[in-house]
N, C-alpha and C positions, 0 to 999 in steps of 0.2 A: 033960697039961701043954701040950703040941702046942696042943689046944683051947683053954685057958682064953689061952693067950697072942694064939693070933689072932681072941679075943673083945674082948679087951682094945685090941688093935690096931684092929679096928676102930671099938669104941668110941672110940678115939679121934680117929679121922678124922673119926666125924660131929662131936664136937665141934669139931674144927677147922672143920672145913668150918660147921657151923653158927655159930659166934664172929665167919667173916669175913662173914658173911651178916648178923649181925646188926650188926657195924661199918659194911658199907656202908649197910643204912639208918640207922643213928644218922648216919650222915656226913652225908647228903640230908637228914633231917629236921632236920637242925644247919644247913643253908643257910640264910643271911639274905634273907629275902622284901623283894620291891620292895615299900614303902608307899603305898597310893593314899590321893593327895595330900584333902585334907579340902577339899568344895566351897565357892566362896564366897556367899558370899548373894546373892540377883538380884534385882531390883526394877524394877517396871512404873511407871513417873512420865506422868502427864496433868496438861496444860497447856491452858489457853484461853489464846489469844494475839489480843491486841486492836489494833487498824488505828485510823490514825484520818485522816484529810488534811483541810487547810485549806477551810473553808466559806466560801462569799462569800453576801456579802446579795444578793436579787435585785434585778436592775436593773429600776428603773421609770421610766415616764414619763409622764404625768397634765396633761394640760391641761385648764381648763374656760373659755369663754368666758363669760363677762357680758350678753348680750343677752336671753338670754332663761334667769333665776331659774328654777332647779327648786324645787318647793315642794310641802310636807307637804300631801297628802291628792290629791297629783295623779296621774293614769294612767299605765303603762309597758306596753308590747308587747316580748317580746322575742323576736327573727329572729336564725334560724340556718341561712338555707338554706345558706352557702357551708362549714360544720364540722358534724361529727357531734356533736352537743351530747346526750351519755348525761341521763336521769332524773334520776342523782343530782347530776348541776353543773346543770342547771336549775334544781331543789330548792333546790340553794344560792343560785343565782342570788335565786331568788323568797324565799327568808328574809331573804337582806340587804335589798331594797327592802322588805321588811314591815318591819323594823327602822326603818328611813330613812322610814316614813309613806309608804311610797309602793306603789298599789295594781296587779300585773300581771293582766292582762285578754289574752285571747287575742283581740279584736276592734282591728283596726290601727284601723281608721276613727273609732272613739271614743276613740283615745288620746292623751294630752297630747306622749307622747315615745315614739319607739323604738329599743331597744336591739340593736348589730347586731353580732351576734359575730363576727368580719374573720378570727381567727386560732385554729389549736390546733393549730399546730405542733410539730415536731421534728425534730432533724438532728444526724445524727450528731456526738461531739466527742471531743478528743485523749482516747486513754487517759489514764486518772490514778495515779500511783503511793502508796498506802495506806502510810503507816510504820509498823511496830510500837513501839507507845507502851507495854510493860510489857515491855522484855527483860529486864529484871531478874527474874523467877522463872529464866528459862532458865540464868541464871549460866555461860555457857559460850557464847565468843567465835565460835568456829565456828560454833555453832546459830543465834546472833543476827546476825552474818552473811547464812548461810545463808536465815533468812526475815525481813530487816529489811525487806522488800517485798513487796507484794501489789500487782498491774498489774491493771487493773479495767476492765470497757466503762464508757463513761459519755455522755448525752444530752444534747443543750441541747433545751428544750420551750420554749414562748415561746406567748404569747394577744395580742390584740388586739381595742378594742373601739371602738366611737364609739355617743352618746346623740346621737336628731337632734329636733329640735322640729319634730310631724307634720306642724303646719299649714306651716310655714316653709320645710320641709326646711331648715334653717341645722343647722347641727354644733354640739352644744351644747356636748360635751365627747369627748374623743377619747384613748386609756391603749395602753400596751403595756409587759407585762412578759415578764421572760423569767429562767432559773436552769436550772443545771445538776444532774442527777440524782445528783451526786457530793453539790454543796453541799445540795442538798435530802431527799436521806437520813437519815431516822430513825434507823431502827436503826441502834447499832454494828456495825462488819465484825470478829464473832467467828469465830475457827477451832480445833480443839481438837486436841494434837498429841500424841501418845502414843508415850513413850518405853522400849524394853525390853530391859534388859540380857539377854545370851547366853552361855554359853561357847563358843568359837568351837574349841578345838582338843579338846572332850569325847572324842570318838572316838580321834583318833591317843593320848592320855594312857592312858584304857582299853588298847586295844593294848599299849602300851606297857608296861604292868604285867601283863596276861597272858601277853604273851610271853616276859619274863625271870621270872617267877613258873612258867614250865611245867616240869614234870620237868626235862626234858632240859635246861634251864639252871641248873635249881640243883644238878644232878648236875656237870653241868661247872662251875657255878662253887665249889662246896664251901666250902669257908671264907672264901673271898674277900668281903670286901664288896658288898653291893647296890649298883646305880647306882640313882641320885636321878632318881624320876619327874619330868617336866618339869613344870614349876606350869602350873594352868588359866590362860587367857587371855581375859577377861570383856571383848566389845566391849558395841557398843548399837547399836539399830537403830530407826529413826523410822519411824511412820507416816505414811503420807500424811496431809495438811491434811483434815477433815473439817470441814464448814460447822457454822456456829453460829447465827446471825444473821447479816440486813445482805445487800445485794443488791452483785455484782460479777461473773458473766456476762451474756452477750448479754439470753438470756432473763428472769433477774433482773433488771435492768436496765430493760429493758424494761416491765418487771410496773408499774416506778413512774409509767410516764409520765401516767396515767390521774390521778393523786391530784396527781401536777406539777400538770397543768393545772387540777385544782380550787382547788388550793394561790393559782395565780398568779389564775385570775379572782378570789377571793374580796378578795386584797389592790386587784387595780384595782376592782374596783364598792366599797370600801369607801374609796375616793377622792372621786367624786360628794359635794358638799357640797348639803344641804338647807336652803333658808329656811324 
């Protein structure tokens, strides 16, 4: 009897003992878990943002005197000792006078006239300030702001010529033009600007949710309510301006002045009136 009682007794200890064991995990698994917050969507936006500033016509200046008629089917030499005159502004030089009926000859002494190139210059000029002409994709005050300018090098190039009649040496006709590399620019000043959202506080939020998610907190907090993970915080971040088109460094800038001055001789020799 002795026996069967403290068989009984003990059986019923383990059960006690096993009932609260099995209450404190029902208790802990009864804990309300912190919910990680549902990410938002993030998107990468590219933009071409286009420059534009006011172009001026080039100045020119074109005299011809009347003493001595140039005329179809007569000779030209043209002299270059005082400018480096490249292959291809000669070239052109020598098409427009074949247009105009008029024959270049590399012999001065047979020729009716010679053509004396004075200038091909350049000198440096104020920077120019580029406005963005399409801020409207940007739709946001601050970004359009931020690059409603583009500050650019920019040249003035300038040519200079005089036509002399051989026999005479008298000045038959005498031009100077000149334009700045801003106004004489082609191409658009394209830049392409790429825009990309982030979450900025991913990590502390993380944290945030494993730390009250761990054992030891949902043991301590038991029934209690979960605290509310803090919501993502999506900035955005720009890229640097990458080039598109259209010249607006030193070296860019620079690259034009060769095509300038083809630009401006072609308008003065297309002055010269022919009988």
């Amino acid at each position: 009897m002795m026996k069967n009682s403290l068989a009984l007794g003990m059986l019923g200890s383990a059960i006690l003992i096993s009932g609260c064991s099995s209450f404190q995990t029902t208790s802990v698994q009864q804990a309300q878990r912190v919910a990680m917050p549902v990410k938002p969507s993030l998107s990468e936006r590219t933009y071409v943002l286009e420059y534009q500033v006011d172009h001026q016509q080039p100045r020119v200046k074109s005299v011809q005197l009347p003493a001595h008629p140039v005329k179809r089917g007569q000779s030209v030499v043209i002299e270059s000792e005082q400018v480096a005159l490249t292959d291809r502004l000669r070239n052109r030089l020598v098409a427009i006078f074949n247009d105009k009926s008029l024959t270049v000859i590399s012999d001065a002494k047979q020729a009716d006239y010679i053509l004396s190139i004075n200038q091909l210059d350049i000198s440096e000029a104020d920077e120019v300030d580029y406005r963005l002409s399409n801020s409207h994709i940007l739709g946001d005050e601050r970004l359009i702001e931020e690059f409603a300018l583009r500050q650019c090098s920019n040249i003035s190039g300038s040519v200079s010529m005089k036509l002399f009649h051989r026999d005479s040496k008298d000045v038959v006709w005498f031009a100077k033009s000149s334009l700045d590399t801003a106004s004489f620019q082609r191409n658009p000043l394209r830049y392409q600007l790429t825009i990309t959202d982030y979450i900025d506080n991913l990590q502390q939020v993380q944290e945030f949710v494993q730390t009250h998610n761990s054992p030891d907190a949902l043991a301590k907090r038991g029934e209690k309510p979960a605290p509310k993970a803090p919501q993502y915080q999506v900035l955005s971040k720009t890229s640097a301006l990458e080039k598109v088109s259209g010249a607006c460094n030193d070296t860019e800038v620079s690259a034009l002045v060769p095509d300038l001055h083809y630009y401006l001789s072609g308008i003065l020799l297309e002055k010269i009136n022919i009988n």
